[in-house]
C-alpha positions in Angstrom: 8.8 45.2 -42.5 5.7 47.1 -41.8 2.8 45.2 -41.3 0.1 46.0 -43.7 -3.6 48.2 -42.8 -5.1 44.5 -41.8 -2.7 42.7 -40.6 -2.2 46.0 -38.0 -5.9 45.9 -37.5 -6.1 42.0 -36.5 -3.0 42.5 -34.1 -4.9 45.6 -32.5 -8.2 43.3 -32.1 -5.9 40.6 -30.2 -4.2 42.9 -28.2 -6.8 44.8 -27.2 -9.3 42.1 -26.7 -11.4 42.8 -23.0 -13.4 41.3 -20.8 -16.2 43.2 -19.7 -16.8 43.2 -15.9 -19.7 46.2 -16.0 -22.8 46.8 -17.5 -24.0 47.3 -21.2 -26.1 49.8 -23.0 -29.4 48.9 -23.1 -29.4 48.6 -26.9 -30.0 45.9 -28.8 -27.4 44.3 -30.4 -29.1 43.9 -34.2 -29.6 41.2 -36.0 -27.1 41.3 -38.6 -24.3 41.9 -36.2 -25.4 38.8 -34.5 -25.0 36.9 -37.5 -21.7 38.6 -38.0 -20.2 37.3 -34.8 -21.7 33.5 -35.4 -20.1 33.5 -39.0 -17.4 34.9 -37.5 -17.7 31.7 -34.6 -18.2 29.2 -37.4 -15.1 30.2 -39.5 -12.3 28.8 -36.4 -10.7 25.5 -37.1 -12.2 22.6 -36.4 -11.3 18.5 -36.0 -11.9 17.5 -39.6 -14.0 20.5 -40.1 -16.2 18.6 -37.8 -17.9 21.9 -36.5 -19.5 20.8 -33.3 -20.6 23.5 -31.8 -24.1 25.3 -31.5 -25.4 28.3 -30.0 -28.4 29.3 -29.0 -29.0 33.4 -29.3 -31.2 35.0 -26.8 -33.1 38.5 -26.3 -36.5 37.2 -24.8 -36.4 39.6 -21.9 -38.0 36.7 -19.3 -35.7 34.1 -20.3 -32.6 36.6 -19.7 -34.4 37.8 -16.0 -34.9 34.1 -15.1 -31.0 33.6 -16.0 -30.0 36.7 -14.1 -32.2 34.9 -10.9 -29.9 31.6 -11.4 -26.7 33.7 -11.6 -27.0 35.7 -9.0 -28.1 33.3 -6.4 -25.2 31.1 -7.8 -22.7 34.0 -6.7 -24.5 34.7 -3.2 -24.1 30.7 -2.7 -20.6 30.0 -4.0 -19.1 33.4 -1.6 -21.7 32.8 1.4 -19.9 28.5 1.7 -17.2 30.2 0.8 -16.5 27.6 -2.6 -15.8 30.4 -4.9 -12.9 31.5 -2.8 -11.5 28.5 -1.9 -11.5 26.9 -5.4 -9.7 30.1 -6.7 -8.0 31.5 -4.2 -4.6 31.0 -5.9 -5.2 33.4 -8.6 -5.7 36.3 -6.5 -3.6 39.1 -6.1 -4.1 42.1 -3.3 -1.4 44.4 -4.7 0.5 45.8 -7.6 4.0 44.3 -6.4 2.6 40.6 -6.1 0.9 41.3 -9.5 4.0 42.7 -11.5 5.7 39.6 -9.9 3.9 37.1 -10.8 2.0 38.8 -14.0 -0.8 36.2 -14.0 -4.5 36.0 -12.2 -6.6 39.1 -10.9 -5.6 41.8 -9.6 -8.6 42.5 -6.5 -8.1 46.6 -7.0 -11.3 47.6 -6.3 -13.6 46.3 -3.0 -15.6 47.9 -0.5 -14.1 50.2 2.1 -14.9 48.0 4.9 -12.8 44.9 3.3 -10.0 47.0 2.0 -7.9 46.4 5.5 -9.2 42.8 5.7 -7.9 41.6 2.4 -5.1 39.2 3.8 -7.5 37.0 5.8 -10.4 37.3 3.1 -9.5 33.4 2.6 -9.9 32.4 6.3 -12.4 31.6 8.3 -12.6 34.8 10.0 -12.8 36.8 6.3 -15.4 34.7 5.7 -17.3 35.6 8.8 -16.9 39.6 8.1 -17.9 38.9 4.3 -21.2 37.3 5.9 -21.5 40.0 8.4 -21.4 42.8 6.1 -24.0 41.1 3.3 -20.7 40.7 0.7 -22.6 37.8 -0.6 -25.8 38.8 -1.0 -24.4 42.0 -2.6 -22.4 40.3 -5.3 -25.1 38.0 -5.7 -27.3 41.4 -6.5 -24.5 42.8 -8.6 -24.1 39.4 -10.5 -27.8 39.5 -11.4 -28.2 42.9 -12.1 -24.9 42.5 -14.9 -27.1 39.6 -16.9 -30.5 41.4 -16.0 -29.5 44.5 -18.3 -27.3 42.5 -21.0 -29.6 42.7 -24.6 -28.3 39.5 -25.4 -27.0 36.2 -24.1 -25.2 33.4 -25.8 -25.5 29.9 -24.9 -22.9 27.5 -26.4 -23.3 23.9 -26.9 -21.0 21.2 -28.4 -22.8 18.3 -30.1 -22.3 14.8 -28.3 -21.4 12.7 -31.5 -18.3 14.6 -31.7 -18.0 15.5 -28.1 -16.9 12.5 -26.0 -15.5 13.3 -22.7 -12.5 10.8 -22.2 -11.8 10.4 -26.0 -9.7 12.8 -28.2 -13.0 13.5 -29.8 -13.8 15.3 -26.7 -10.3 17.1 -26.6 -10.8 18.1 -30.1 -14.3 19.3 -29.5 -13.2 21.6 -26.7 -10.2 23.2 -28.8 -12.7 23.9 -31.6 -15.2 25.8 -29.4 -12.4 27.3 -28.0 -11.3 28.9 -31.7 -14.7 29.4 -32.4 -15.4 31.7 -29.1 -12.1 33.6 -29.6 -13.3 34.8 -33.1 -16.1 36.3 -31.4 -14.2 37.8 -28.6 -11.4 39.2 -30.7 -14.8 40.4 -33.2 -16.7 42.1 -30.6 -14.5 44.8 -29.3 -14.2 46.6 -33.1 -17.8 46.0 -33.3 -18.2 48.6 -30.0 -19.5 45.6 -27.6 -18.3 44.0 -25.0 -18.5 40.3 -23.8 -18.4 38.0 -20.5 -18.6 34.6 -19.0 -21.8 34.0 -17.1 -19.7 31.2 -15.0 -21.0 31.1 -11.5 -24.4 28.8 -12.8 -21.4 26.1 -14.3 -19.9 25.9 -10.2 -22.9 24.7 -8.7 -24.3 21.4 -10.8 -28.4 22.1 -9.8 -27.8 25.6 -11.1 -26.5 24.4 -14.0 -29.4 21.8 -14.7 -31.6 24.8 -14.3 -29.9 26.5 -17.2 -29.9 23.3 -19.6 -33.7 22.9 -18.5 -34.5 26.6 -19.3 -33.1 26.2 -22.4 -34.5 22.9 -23.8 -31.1 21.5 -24.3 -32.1 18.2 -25.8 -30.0 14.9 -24.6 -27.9 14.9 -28.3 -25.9 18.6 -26.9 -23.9 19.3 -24.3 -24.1 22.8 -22.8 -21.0 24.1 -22.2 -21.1 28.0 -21.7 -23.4 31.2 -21.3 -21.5 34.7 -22.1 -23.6 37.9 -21.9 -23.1 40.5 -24.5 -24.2 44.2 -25.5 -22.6 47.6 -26.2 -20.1 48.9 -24.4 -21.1 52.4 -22.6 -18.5 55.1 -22.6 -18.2 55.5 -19.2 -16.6 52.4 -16.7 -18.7 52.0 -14.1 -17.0 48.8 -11.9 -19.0 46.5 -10.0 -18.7 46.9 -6.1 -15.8 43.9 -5.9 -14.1 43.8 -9.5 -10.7 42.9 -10.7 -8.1 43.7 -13.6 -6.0 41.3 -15.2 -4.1 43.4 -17.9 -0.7 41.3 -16.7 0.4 39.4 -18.9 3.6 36.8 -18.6 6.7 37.4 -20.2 7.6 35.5 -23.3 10.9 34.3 -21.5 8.4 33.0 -18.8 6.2 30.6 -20.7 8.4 30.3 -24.0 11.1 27.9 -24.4 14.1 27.1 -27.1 14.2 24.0 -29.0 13.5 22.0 -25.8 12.1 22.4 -21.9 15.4 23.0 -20.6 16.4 26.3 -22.4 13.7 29.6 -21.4 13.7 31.9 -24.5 15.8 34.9 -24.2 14.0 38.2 -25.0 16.5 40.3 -26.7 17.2 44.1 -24.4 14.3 46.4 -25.2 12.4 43.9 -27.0 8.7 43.7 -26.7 8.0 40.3 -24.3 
């Protein structure tokens, strides 16, 4: 049965839904469409239509330089102690084979010439070393900064602590609520022209991440949880220096089962997985 004009344009919105690794327009994102995408936020499912999370919109030009500064001397520390590496290492990928094998994590298609015969050892010790030697971490630290630098608006997410308790299935239910709420705007923003990102290397380094909260006057009832930078998406892809894809998905036979663990489920000859 065909699927009618809206249902076709939801499925194209999750199917098509992006990351975006590059930069934005300059232009502002207005008003109204940033009420759009919070309504759009506060319409997802939530514990008892408990609703616990908050968001804080930002455009003041200092407050978005001064987060750029955090995040990009986050990234410089996290690839010059080599943390950012070793905590994700397993996610990598270095070619199409290992990719279309596994059809999970990043794809690393796209790095300076220098690294490009390097790449097996960019895990050990002596990757680490050349990554010093050739300023990779100050230059994705740069890159990181310059991303949020030009971005026309952040978005800082909090949950509120009366529903979000760590430990308790409040918490759990808190985190799958913010969860639906952030997918609405993802899966919103791409029809919309804009693009979206998580501003994550802050979260991997705790004083960072006080930085943030303290930036932001987060006061001791919220929990800040995330900071994604949005804007327009310009028609041309220009990657950042080190960048990734991750267009894989798994096949349904791979993470679907049957009526039970035991039995995978069988995708039919031909069928869409």
């Amino acid at each position: 049965m065909p699927s009618a004009p809206h249902e076709a344009r939801l499925l194209d919105a999750i199917f098509q839904r992006r990351t975006t690794n590059g930069p934005f327009k300059p232009d502002p994102v207005p008003r109204d469409v940033q009420h759009l995408l919070l309504s759009a936020a506060g319409a997802a499912p939530s514990h008892f239509n408990s609703q616990p999370w908050r968001f804080v919109l930002i455009e003041n030009r200092q407050t978005i330089e001064q987060i750029a500064e955090i995040s990009g001397q986050s990234m410089s520390a996290l690839i010059e102690q080599g943390l950012f590496f070793n905590r994700y290492k397993k996610y990598f990928r270095f070619t199409e084979a290992e990719m279309e094998a596994r059809r999970d994590g990043l794809h690393l298609d796209h790095l300076p010439g220098p690294l490009r015969p390097f790449t097996p050892h960019v895990f050990s010790d002596t990757g680490l070393a050349l990554m010093k030697k050739l300023g990779v971490p100050g230059k994705l630290g740069e890159d990181n900064r310059k991303l949020v630098a030009g971005s026309p608006l952040l978005l800082a997410v909090l949950l509120d602590k009366e529903e979000y308790r760590p430990g308790e299935l409040s918490g759990f239910y808190s985190v799958f609520g913010m969860g639906a709420a952030m997918e609405n705007i993802w899966l919103a923003v791409g029809p919309l022209g804009l693009g979206i990102q998580f501003i994550s290397t802050p979260m991997e380094l705790p004083e960072q991440w006080e930085k943030l909260k303290t930036l932001l006057h987060v006061p001791p009832e919220l929990e800040l949880m995330a900071v994604y930078r949005l804007g327009y998406v310009p028609d041309s892809d220009r990657r950042p220096s080190i960048d990734w894809s991750s267009r894989h998905r798994k096949h349904l036979s791979q993470y679907v089962y049957r009526e039970d663990c035991t039995a995978p489920e069988e995708i039919a000859p031909g069928e869409a997985s």
